[in-house]
N, C-alpha and C positions, 0 to 999 in steps of 0.2 A: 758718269752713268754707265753702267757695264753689270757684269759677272757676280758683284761685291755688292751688289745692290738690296736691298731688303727686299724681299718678294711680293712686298705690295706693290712697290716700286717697281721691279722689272716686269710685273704686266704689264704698265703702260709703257717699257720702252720695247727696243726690237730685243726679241730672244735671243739669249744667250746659246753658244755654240753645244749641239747634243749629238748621243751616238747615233747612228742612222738605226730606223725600226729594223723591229723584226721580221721575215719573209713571212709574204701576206697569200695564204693559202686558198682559193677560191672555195667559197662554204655555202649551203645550201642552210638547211636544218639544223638546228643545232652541232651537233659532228658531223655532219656529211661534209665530205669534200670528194675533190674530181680531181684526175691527172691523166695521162696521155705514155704511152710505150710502144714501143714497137715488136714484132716480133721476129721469128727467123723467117719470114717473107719477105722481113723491109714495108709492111704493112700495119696501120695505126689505130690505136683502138683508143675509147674517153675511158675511164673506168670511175665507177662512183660506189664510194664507200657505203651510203646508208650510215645511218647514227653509230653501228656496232662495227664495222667491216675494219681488218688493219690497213695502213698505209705503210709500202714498200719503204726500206730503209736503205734508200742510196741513193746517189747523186742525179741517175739517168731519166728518173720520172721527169716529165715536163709537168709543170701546174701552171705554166703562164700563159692564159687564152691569146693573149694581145699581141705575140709574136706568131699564131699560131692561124691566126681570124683571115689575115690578109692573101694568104697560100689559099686559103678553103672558098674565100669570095671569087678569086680571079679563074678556079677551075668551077664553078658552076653547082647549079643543082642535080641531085641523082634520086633512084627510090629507093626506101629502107624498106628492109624483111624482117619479119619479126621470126624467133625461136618457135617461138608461142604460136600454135597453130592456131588458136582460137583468134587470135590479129592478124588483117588483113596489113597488105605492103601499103604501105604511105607513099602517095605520088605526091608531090609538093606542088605542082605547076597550077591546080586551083587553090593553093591557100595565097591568100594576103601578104603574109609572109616573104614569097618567092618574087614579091615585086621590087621588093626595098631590102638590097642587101645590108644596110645599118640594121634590120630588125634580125638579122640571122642567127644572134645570140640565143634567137630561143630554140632556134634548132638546136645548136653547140649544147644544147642543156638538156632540152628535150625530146628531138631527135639527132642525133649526130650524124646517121646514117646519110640522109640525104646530104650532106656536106662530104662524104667518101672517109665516114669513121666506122669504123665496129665499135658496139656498144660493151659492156663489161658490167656484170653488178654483183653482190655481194648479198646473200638471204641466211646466214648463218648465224642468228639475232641470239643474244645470251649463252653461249656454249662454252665450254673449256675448251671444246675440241675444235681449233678454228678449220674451218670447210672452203675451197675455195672459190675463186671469183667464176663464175659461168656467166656465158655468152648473151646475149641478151636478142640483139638483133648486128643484123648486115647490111654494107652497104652495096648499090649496085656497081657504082665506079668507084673502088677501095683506092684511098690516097696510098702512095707511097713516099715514104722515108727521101727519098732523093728530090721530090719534088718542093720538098721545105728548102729554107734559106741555109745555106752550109751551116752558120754554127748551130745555125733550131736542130739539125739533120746531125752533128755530130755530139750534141747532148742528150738526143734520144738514143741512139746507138752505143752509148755508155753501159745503157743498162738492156742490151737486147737479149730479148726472150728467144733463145737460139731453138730450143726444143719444141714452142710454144707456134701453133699455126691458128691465129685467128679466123682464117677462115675454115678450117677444119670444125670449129667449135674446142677447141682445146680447153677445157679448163687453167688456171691460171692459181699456181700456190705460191704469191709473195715470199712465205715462209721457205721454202723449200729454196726458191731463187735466191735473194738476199737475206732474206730475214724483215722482221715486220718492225712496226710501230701501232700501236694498238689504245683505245682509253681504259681496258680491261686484257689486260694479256692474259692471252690463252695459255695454256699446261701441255696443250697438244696439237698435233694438225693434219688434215687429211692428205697422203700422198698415194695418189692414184687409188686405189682400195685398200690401203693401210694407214692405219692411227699411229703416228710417232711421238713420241717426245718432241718439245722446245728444248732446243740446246738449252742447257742450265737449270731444267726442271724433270730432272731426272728423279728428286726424292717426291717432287708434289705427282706425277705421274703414275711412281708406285701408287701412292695412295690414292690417286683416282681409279685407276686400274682393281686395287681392294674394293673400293665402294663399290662400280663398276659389276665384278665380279660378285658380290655378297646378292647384289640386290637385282640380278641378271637382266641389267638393263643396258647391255652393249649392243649398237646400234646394227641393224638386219645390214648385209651387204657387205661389211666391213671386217678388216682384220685387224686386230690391237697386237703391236710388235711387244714382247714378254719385257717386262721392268727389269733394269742390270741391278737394281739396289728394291731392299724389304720397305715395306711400306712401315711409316715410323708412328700412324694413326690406325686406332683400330675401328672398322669399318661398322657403320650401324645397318643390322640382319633390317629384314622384312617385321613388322610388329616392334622392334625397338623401342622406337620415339613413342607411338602410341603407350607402350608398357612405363616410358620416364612418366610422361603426363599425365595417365591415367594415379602412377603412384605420388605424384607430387599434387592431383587434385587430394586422391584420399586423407593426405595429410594437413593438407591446408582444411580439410572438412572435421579433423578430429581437432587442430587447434581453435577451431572457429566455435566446437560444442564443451572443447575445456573453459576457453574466455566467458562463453556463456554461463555457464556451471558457476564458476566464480562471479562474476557479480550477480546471478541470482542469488547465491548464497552474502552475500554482504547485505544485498536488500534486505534479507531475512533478518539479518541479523543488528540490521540497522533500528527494524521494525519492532526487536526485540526487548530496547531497551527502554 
């Protein structure tokens, strides 16, 4: 009874030896997922993708809440700030919540801030041009980096955001730091007030940059760095597509009164004999 067994068979006995799964990413919504970085304060932000947003490509993001939980329990609760003037700060100390720190998970999710996180989120839904991660809210006792367990503190440090000041409000371009992972990879990506290239989409860039330019719909506030290579698609002007449609109705209209034409005429002629 083993390995050699016919598969009906090895369900009922004990499993046979496999490779270990694959790293299990904490997922909200369909794509959404979350992760954790620090920046050049030595201070820790959650960051959450939303369904479209990239995830950074390297080793230094944390994704693992469960190493992450017990550091944020033993320093207590704090109040979060929102960006957003229109939300008021959240004091934790009358929610339910802040009685039973096993329920704190919904902070970690839903507010991090009172746990001593900056929040991080991503609004750049369907674009080529990926935009990046802005601030969300703050906290009022911001954890820092040393306060985790050495190895949690020298895996986030990995990939530290040296330029980056969360409590400034900094924005935050993966791209620009590492480079991304994406379900939809972008063509381009915002740095600070200019549009670049993705390394390696230098030809799809000209050609956005054509479209871009034919149909003068480059975005207010923003600077598009010039394409090193000719765009290898020719761009459709204003009126275009209407003018394709419009003449591929009137032909589908003229073969529809030829078909007609012909079997009226057979009827005729049917009737004729």
């Amino acid at each position: 009874m083993g390995c050699d067994q016919a598969p009906e068979q090895a369900l009922l006995t004990t499993p046979c030896p496999t490779l270990p799964p694959p790293p299990d990413y904490p997922a909200a919504h369909s794509m959404d997922t979350a992760w954790f970085c620090v920046d050049g304060d030595g201070h820790v932000a959650r960051f959450e993708s939303g369904e479209s947003g990239p995830v950074p490509d390297y080793s230094g993001a944390l994704s693992d809440n469960v190493d992450l939980m017990p550091t944020l329990q033993a320093r207590g609760l704090g109040v979060t700030t929102f960006d957003d003037p229109g939300r008021e700060d959240f004091d934790p100390s009358g929610d339910p919540l802040a009685n039973d720190p096993n329920s704190w998970w919904d902070y970690l999710y839903e507010m991090p801030g009172v746990l001593g996180l900056y929040e991080y989120g991503y609004d750049g839904w369907g674009s080529d041009v990926l935009k990046p991660y802005r601030r969300i809210s703050s906290p009022q006792k911001p954890l820092h980096v040393d306060e985790l367990p050495p190895d949690l503190a020298a895996q986030l440090r990995r990939g530290t955001l040296y330029d980056v000041s969360f409590a400034k409000g900094d924005p935050v371009q993966f791209a620009k730091e590492f480079g991304v992972q994406a379900w939809s990879m972008p063509i381009a990506y915002v740095d600070g007030k200019t549009v670049r290239p993705m390394p390696g989409a230098a030809q799809d860039y000209a050609n956005l940059y054509a479209q871009l330019e034919v149909s003068d719909a480059f975005e207010a506030g923003l600077e598009y760095e010039q394409p090193t290579v000719e765009p290898n698609k020719k761009p459709i002007g204003p009126g275009e597509q209407g003018a394709v449609r419009k003449g591929s109705s009137s032909a589908l209209i003229w073969w529809a009164g030829a078909g007609g034409t012909v079997v009226l005429g057979l009827i005729w002629w049917f009737s004729q004999r």
